[in-house]
C-alpha positions as CSV (number, residue, x, y, z in Angstrom):
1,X,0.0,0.0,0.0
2,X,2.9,2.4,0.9
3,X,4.5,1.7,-2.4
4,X,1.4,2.1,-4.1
5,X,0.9,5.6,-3.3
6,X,4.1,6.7,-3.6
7,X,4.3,5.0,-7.3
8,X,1.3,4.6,-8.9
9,X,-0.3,8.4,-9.7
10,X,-3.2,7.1,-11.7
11,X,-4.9,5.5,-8.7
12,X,-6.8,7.6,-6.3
13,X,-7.5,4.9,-3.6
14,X,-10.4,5.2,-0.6
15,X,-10.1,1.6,0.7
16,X,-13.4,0.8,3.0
17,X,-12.6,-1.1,5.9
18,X,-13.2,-4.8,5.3
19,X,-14.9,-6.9,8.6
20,X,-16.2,-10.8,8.7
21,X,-19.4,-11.7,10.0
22,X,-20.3,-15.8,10.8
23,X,-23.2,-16.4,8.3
24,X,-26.0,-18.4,10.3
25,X,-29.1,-20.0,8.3
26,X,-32.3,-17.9,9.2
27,X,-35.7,-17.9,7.3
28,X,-36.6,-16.3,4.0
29,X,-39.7,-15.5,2.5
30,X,-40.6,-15.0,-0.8
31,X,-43.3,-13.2,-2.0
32,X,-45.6,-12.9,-5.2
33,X,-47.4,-9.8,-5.9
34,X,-51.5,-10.2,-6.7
35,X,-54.1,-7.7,-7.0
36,X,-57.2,-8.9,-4.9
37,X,-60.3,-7.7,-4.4
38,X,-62.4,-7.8,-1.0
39,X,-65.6,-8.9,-0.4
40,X,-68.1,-8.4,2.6
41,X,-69.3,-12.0,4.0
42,X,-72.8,-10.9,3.6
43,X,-74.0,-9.1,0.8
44,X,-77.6,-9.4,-0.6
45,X,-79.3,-7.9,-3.1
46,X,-82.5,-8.0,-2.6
47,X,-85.5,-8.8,-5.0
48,X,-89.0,-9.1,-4.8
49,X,-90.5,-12.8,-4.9
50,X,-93.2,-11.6,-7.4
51,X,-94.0,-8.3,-9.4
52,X,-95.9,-5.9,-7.6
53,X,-96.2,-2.0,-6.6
54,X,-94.3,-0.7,-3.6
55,X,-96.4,0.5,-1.5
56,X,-94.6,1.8,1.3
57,X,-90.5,2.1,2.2
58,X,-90.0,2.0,5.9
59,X,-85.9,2.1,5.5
60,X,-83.3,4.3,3.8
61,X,-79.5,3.5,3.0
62,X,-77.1,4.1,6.1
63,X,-80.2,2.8,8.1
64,X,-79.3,-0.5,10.3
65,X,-81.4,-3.7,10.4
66,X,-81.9,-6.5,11.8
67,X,-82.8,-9.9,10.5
68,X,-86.1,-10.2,9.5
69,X,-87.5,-6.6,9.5
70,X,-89.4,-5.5,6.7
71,X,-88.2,-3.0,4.7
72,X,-90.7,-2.4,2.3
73,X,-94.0,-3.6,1.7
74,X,-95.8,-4.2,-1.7
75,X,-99.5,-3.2,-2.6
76,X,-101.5,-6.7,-2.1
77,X,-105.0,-6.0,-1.4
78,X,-106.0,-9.0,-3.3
79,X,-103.9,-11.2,-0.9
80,X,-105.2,-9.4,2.0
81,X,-109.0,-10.5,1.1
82,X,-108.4,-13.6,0.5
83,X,-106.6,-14.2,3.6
84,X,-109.8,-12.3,5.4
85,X,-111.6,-15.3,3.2
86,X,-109.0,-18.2,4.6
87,X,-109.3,-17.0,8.1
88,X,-113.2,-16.9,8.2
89,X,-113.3,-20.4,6.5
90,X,-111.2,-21.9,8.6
91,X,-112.9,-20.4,11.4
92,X,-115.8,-21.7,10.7
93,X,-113.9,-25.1,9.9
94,X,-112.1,-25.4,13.3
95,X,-115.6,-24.9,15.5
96,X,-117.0,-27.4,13.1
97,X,-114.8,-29.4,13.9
98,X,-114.4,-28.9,18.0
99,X,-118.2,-29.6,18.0
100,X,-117.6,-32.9,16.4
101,X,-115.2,-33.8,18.3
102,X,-117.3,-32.9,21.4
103,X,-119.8,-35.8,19.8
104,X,-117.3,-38.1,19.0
105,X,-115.8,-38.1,22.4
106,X,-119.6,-38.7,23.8
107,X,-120.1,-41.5,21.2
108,X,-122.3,-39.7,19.1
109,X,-122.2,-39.6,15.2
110,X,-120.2,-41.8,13.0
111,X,-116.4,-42.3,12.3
112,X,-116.2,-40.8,8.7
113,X,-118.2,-37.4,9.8
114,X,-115.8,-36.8,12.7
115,X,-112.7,-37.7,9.9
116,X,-114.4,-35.5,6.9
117,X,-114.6,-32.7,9.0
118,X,-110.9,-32.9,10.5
119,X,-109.8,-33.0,7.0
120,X,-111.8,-29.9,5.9
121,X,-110.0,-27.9,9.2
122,X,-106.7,-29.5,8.2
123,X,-107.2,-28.2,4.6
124,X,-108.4,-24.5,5.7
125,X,-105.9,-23.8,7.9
126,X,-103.3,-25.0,5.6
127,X,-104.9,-22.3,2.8
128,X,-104.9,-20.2,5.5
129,X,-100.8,-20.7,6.2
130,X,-100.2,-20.8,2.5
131,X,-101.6,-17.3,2.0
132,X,-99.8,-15.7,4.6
133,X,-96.9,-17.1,3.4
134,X,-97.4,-15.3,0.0
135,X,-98.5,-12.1,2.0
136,X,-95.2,-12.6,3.6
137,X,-93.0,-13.3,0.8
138,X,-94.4,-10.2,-1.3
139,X,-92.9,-7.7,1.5
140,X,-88.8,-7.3,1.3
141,X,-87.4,-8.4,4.5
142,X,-83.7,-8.4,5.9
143,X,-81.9,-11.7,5.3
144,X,-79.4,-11.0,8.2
145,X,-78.2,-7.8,10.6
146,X,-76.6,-5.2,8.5
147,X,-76.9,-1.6,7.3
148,X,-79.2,-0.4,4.3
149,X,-76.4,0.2,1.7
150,X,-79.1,1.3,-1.3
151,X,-82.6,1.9,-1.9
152,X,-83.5,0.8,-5.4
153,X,-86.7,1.4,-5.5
154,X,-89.6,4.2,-5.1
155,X,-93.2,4.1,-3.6
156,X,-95.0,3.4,-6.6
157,X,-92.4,1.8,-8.6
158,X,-93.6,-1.5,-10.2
159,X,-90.7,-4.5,-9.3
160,X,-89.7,-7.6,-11.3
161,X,-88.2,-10.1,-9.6
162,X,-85.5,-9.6,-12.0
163,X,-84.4,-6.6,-10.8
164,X,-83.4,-5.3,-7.0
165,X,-84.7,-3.0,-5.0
166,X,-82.3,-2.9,-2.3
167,X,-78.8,-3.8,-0.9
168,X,-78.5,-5.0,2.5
169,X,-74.7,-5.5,3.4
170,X,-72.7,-6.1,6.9
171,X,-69.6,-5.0,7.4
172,X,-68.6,-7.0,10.6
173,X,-66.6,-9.5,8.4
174,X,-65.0,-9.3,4.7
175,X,-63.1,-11.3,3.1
176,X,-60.2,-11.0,0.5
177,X,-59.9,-12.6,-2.8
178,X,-57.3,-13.0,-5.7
179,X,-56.8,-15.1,-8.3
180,X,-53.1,-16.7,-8.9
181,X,-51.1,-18.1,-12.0
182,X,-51.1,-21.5,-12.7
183,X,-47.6,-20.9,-11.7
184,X,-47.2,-21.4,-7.8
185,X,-50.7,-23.7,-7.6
186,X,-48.5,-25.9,-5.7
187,X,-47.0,-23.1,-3.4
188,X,-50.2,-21.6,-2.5
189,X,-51.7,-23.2,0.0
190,X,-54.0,-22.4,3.2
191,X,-52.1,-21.1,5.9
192,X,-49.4,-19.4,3.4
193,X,-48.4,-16.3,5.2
194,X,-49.8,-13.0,3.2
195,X,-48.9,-9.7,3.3
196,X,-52.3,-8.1,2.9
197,X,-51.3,-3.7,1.5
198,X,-54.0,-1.3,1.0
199,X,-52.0,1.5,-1.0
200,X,-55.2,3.5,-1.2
201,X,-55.6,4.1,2.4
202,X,-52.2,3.6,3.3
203,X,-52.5,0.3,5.3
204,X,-51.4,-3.5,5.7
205,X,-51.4,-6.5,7.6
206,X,-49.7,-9.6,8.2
207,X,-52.2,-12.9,8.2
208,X,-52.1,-16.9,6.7
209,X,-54.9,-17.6,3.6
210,X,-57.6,-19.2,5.1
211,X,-58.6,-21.1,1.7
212,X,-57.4,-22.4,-1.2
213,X,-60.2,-22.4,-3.8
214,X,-59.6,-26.1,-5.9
215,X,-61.8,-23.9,-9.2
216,X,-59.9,-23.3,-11.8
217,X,-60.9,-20.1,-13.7
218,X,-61.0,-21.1,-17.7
């Protein structure tokens, strides 16, 4: 080194200091970029079971639900009087019946009256039940707890059950999804460890796939 820079003019030398270090095996992980997309656990758009007229909206989006709660209700006065029909007949049906019964407990009257007229109570109610169930199934009810993400519809607006009226969503659980080359099927696996970046918002998290899907997308 002395000689060097006493001899050798063309070399303008800055040596770094040179130190060892014991190499020790330690993990590495590689990873593989995906774009995903995330999806809420529950998610339902909402359509009516058959064409009608709204009549009323008793909800509007940001509102939350709970299962079961009717958010709007269709114009079915036709249902209504029949079920005001149903429930009279089987009215009339059921104290038919309880009178008979009364008879056939004292021994009075034959065996095929008291069974013809627990069959014709048996049938009314069951008109009955299957009437209300249309009644019920016209009206647009929450599948599960969530918030009211978007009204659809209008009172006065026909509906199809083709088309939705509303969006019921709950936010207490997504999911995230992506699709992966063909490439590293064998290295993708459930409980892979993921790093899960949100570049939008700025934030990320560390967590193991739950899932492997076994569908392969043509």
């Amino acid at each position: 080194e002395d000689w060097l820079a006493l001899n050798d003019s063309t070399v303008g030398r800055n040596l770094p200091l040179v130190s060892a270090q014991t190499l020790v095996p330690g993990p590495y992980t590689h990873y593989i970029d995906v774009h995903g997309v995330v999806k809420a656990d529950e998610s339902a758009a909402l359509y009516a079971m058959a064409g009608g007229r709204v009549a009323t909206i008793r909800v509007k989006a940001g509102d939350r639900v709970r299962q079961g709660q009717v958010l709007m209700t269709m114009d079915n006065d036709m249902v209504q009087k029949q079920i005001a029909q149903a429930q009279a007949a089987a009215d009339l049906a059921r104290t038919t019946f309880e009178k008979q019964q009364r008879l056939w407990d004292q021994h009075i009257g034959s065996e095929m009256q008291f069974l013809q007229v627990k069959t014709q109570k048996e049938q009314a109610e069951a008109a009955l039940a299957t009437l209300q169930e249309q009644q019920r199934l016209s009206n647009i009810t929450a599948p599960f707890d969530g918030i009211v993400d978007e009204v659809m519809a209008r009172v006065g607006d026909m509906t199809s059950p083709m088309a939705p009226v509303a969006r019921v969503v709950n936010p207490g659980g997504v999911q995230v999804q992506a699709d992966v080359s063909e490439a590293w099927v064998k290295q993708v696996k459930a409980g892979t460890p993921a790093k899960v970046t949100f570049p939008g918002i700025g934030e990320s998290f560390d967590a193991p796939l739950l899932y492997a899907s076994e569908y392969i997308d043509p």
